[in-house]
Every structure is written in structure tokens, then in C-alpha cells.
N, C-alpha and C positions, 0 to 999 in steps of 0.2 A: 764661276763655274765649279772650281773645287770644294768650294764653302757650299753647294747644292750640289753637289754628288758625295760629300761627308752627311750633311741633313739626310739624303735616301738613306744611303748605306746605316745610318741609328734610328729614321723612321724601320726599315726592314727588320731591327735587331729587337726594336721594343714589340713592333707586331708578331715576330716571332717567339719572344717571351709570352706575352700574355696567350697566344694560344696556346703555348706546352703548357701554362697554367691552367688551363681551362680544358684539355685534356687532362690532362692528371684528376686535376678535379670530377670531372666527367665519370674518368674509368676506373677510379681509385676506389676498393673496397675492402671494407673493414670487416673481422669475421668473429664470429662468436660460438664457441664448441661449448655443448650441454650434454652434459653426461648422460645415458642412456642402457639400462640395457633389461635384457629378458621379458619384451612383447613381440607381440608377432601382430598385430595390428598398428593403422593408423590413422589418424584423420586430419585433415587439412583443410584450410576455409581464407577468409582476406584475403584473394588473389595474389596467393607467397605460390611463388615455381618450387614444388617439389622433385628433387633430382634420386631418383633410388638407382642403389647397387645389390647385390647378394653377396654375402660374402662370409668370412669367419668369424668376422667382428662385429660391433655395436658402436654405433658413431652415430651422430646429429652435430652441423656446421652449420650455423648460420652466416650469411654473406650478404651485404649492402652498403647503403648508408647509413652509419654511425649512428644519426638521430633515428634511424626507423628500425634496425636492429635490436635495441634496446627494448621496443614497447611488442617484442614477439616473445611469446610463452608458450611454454611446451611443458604440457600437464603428462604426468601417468595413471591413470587409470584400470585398476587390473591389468592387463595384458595388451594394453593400448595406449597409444600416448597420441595426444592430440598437438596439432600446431597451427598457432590464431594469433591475431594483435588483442590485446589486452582490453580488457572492457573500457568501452566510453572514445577507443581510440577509432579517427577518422581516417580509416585505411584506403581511403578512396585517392590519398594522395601519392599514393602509386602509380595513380597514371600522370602525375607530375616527374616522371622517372626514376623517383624511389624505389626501385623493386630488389624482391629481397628473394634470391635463394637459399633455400636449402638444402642440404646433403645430408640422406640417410642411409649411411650401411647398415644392413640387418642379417640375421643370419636364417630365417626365415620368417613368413608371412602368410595370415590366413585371412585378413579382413585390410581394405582400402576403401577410404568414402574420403570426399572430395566436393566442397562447395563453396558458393560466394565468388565464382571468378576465378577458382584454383588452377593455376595447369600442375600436372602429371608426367613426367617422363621416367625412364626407365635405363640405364646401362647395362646391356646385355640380356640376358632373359631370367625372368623370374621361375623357377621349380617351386610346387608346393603339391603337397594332397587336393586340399579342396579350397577353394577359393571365392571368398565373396567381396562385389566390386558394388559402389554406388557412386551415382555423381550427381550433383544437384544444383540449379543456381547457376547456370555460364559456365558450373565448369568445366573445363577439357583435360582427358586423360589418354597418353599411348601408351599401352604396352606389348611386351613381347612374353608370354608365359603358358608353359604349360602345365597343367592339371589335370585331375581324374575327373572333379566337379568343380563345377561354375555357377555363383549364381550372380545374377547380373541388373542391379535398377536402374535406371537411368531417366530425369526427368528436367524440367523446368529449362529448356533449353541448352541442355551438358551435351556435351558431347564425348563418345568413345569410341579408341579404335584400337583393336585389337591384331595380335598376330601371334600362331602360335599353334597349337591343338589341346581338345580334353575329351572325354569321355561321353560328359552329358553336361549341359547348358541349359538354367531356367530364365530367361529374361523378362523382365517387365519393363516396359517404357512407355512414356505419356508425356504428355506437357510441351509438344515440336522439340523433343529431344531424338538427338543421331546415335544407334551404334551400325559404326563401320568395323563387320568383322569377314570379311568377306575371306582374307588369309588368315582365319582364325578356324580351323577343322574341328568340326568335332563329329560323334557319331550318331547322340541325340538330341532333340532340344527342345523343349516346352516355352512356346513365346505368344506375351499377350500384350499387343500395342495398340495404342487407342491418343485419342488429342491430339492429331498431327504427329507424331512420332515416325520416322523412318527406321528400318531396322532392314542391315543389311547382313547374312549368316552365309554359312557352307555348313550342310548336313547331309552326313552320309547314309543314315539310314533309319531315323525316325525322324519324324517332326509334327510337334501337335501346336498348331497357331489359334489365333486370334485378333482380326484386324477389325478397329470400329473409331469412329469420330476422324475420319480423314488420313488415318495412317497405313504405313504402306511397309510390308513385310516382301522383302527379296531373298529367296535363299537360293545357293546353288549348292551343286552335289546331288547324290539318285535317293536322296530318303523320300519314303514314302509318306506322302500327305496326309493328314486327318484336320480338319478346319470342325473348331469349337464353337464358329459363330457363322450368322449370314448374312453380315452389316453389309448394305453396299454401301458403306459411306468408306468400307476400307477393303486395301486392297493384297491380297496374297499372288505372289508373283514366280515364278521360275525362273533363271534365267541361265542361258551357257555358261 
């Protein structure tokens, strides 16, 4: 009886090791800081989670796995700097649980595009003058910002949602791509969706649409109407 109640008690102690091991393993992440500074744009593609701040400084953090860390590059191009896995590399193995954040402090921002599966998130709210957003390819993006001007693509099945307010807002969407901007105010907004696209706004006092190829334009707020087209295959909506 003693001699199988000692065997439980070191089967319990071994099981218990290999799982802290394999949590560690799991949760354990390795990071990579790339020097950075003076753009005010960005782009992001190979389904990498971009995490942004505003802030005083200029910082770029990468965070993962060790092995997939390494094959992410971050180009600068004029006043923009791009973040992707390296050519040739098979980024799809991120959905094996390799996933790689990253961390951008910037101290301002006038351009964000986002494709291939990217997500987008945001700490805090972004301030800018005028702001242009694109997202293409799965990928999804939330933020909280506000602006004087917006302009806004959105296609290939991305998704965006917004919150916030601006001025005036141009959107194009096509290709059953979403924006959800329903807590995102503004006062004008020029919107043309077509291909299944959903587009969801609050406009307070202008709004010139376009709905065609099965898509569907919701806005709330009391702007007044003017419709650029007479597709019935799409649909322009009010709602409370």
C-alpha cells in the first residue's frame, strides 16, 4: 500500500512537471525591438496582430515565437514603414499558434492599410488631421479616432469598426467587405458600396450614397439624403 501511494504521489509530481513545461512553452515569448522613427504611416499584411499607441515616442516590438520572429521585416519607405514575413516565407503557419504581435508607438498618423488576415487594434484613441484607412484580404481592423477627414476602402472581405467622430468621411467598399461605424459620427459622407458590401455610418447632415451588386448602406443620424444610383439589387436604409 505504501509503495502505491509513493508511485501516485511521483506519477502526480512527473505530470505536474511536464505540464509547467508545456505551459511555459506555450506562453513563453521572445521579442524583438526595431528601431523606428519619423512616419506617420503604416502597413501590415501576414496575419501579424498589430497593437498601436499614440504617444511621444517611436517604438516597434515584435513578440512570438522565436523561430517566426525572426523572418518579420519592417521596411521604411519614405514616411511609411511596412510590417510582413519575408519573401518566400509560409506565413500560414500561424494558424499552427505562431502568432506574432506587434507594438507600435508613434507620435502621429495619417495613413493605415492592413491586409492578408492582419488584425488591427488600437490603445486609447488615435488624434490626427486627416486620416486614410484601407483594409483588404480578411483583414479586420478597430479603432477609436478622431479627425477632421476620413477616407475609408474597405474590400475583399476586411472588416472595420470604427468609433469616434470627423468631419467628413469618403468610403468605398466592395467585395462582402463590413464597415461597422455606427459609434463613429460624423457630419458628412460620400459612400459607394457595391459586391455585397455592408456599410454601416451615423451622419448628421449630409450624405451622398451609392448602393449596387447586393449591398447594403445603413446610416443613422438626420443628414439629408441624395442617392447617386437606382440599383435595386442594393439597398439604402435609415434606421433609429
Amino acid at each position: 500500500m505504501k509503495k502505491s501511494l509513493a508511485l501516485k504521489k511521483n506519477l502526480t509530481f512527473v505530470l505536474f512537471f511536464i505540464c509547467s513545461l508545456t505551459y511555459f512553452n506555450v506562453f513563453a515569448q521572445n521579442s524583438r525591438q526595431v528601431s523606428v522613427s519619423d512616419f506617420n504611416g503604416i502597413g501590415v499584411s501576414s496575419g501579424i496582430n498589430l497593437h498601436l499607441k499614440q504617444g511621444n515616442t517611436e517604438s516597434l516590438v515584435i513578440k512570438g515565437d522565436e523561430e517566426v520572429i525572426k523572418d518579420v521585416v519592417v521596411e521604411k519607405n519614405d514616411r511609411g514603414i511596412s510590417i510582413k514575413y519575408k519573401e518566400g516565407v509560409n506565413w500560414s503557419r500561424i494558424f499552427k499558434g505562431k502568432i506574432i504581435d506587434v507594438y507600435v508607438t508613434f507620435k502621429s498618423l495619417n495613413s493605415l492599410a492592413a491586409s492578408g488576415g492582419a488584425d488591427v487594434y488600437i490603445d486609447g484613441q488615435l488624434r490626427t488631421d486627416r486620416f486614410s484607412l484601407a483594409a483588404s484580404g480578411g483583414a479586420d481592423i478597430k479603432l477609436n479616432l478622431t479627425c477632421k477627414d476620413i477616407k475609408i476602402a474597405v474590400s475583399g472581405g476586411a472588416d472595420i469598426e470604427l468609433k469616434g467622430s470627423a468631419e467628413n468621411m469618403t468610403v468605398s467598399a466592395s467585395g462582402g467587405a463590413d464597415l461597422d461605424a455606427f459609434d463613429f459620427k460624423v457630419d458628412y459622407a460620400q459612400v459607394n458600396c457595391s459586391g455585397g458590401a455592408d456599410v454601416d455610418i451615423y451622419v448628421n447632415k449630409g450624405l451622398t450614397a451609392s448602393a449596387s451588386g447586393g449591398a447594403d448602406i445603413t446610416y443613422k443620424g438626420n443628414a439629408a439624403l441624395k442617392k447617386t444610383s437606382n440599383s435595386k439589387s442594393g439597398d439604402i436604409t435609415h434606421a433609429n
